[in-house]
C-alpha positions as CSV (number, residue, x, y, z in Angstrom):
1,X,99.0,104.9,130.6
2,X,100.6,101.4,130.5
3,X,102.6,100.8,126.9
4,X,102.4,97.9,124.6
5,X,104.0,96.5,121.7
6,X,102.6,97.1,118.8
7,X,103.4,95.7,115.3
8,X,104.3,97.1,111.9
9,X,100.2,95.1,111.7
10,X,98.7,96.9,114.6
11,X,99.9,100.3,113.3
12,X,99.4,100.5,109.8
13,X,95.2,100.7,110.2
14,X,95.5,103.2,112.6
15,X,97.1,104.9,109.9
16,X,94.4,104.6,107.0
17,X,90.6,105.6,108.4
18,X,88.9,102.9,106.6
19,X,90.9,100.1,107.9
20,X,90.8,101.4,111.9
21,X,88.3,99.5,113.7
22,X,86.8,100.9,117.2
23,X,88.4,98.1,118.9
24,X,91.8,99.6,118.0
25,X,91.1,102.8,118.4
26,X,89.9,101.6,121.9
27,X,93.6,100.0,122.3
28,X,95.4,103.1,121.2
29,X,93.3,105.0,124.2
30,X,94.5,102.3,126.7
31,X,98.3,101.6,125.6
32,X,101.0,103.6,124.3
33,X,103.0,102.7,121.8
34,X,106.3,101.4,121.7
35,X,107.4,100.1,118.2
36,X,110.8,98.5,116.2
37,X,113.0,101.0,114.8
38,X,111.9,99.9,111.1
39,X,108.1,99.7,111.8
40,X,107.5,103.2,109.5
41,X,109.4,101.6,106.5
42,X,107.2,98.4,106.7
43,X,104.3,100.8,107.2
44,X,105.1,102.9,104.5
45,X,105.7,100.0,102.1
46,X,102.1,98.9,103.1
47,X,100.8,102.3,101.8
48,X,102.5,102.4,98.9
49,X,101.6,98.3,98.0
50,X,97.9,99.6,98.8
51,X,98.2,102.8,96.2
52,X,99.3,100.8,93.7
53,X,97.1,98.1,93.8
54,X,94.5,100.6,93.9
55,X,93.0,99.9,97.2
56,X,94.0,103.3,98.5
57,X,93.5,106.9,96.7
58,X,96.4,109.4,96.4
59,X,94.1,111.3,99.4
60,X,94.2,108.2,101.3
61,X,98.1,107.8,100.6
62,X,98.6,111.3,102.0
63,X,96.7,111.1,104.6
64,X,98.0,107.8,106.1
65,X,101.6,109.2,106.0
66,X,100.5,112.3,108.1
67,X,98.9,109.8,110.4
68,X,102.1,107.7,110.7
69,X,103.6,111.1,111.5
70,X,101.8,112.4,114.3
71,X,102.0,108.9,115.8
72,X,105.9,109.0,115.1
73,X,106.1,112.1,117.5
74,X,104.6,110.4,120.4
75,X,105.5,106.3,120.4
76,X,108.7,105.2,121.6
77,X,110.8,103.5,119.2
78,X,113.2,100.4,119.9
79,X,117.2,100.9,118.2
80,X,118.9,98.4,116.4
81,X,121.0,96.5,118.1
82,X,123.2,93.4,118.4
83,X,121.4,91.8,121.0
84,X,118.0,92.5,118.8
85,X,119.8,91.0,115.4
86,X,121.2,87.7,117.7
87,X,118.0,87.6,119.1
88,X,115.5,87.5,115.9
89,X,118.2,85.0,114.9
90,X,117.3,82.5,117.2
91,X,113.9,83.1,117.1
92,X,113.9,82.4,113.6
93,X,115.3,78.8,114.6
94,X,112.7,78.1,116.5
95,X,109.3,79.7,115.6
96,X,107.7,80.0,112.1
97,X,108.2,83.6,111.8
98,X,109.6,85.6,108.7
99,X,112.8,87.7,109.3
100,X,110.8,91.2,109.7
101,X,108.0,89.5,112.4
102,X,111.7,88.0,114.3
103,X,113.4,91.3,114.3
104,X,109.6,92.5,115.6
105,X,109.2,90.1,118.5
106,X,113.1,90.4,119.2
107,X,112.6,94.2,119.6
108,X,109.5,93.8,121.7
109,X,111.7,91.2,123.8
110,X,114.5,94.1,124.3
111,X,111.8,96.8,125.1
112,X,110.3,94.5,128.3
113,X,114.2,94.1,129.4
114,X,113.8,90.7,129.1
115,X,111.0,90.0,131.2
116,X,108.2,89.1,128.5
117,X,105.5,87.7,130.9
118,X,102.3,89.2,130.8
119,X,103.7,92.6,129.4
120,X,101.0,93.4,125.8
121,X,101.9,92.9,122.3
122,X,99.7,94.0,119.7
123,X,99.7,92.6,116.4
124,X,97.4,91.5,113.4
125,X,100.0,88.8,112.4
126,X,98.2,85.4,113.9
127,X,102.3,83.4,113.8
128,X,103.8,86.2,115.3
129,X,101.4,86.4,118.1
130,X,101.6,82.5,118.6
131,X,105.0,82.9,119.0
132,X,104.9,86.3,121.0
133,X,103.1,84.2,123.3
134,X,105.2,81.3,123.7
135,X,107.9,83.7,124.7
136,X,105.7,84.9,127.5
137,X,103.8,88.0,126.3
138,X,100.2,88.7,126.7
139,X,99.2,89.1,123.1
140,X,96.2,91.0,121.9
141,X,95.1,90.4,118.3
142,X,95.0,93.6,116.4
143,X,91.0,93.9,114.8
């Protein structure tokens, strides 16, 4: 199975049931998953920003960690790194991106060795995408 990229954005509704579309379900299927080092802290600040608002039950909560769990055993996880920090730093120079989205593309960038072109990145975040793919990857929009 070919990997992609995939985004704090993308991974988070695979987590809770009732945000998951088919259509990423369908991309789960077809890619594996490589993500950034921090991608289950921004996921599990998601879950808890969506139990305290209310939009998610204590169930859900649950539920969505043990998903983020058993996808934690089989994705393949990009380290921090200096070449990662120096690189979200000039990305942040020159695309519209927030510091978590830089260090996310800037991982992505280390995981394809530095050959972007037409590898996948997955994400639900329409600037980093724009700027995924003015660096060279093939982005997929996250349903």
């Amino acid at each position: 199975m070919p990997a992609a990229f995939w985004d704090t954005s993308s991974i988070v509704p695979l987590c809770i049931s009732k945000q998951a579309s088919a259509r990423l379900h369908q991309l789960h299927r077809q890619y594996s998953l490589v993500v950034w080092w921090a991608t289950p802290v921004e996921a599990q600040s998601a879950f808890a920003r969506d139990l305290r608002s209310g939009t998610l039950t204590r169930a859900e909560f649950q539920s969505a960690q043990q998903r983020l769990e058993a996808l934690r055993t089989i994705w393949h996880e990009v380290e921090p790194s200096e070449p990662v920090r120096s690189l979200a730093e000039l990305l942040l120079e020159r695309y519209a991106l927030r510091a978590a989205d830089a260090l996310q593309l800037a991982a992505a960038h280390a995981w394809s060795r530095n050959r972007p072109f037409g590898k996948p990145l997955i994400s639900g975040d329409t600037k980093l995408l724009e700027a995924a793919e003015a660096v060279g990857f093939s982005v997929i929009q996250a349903p």
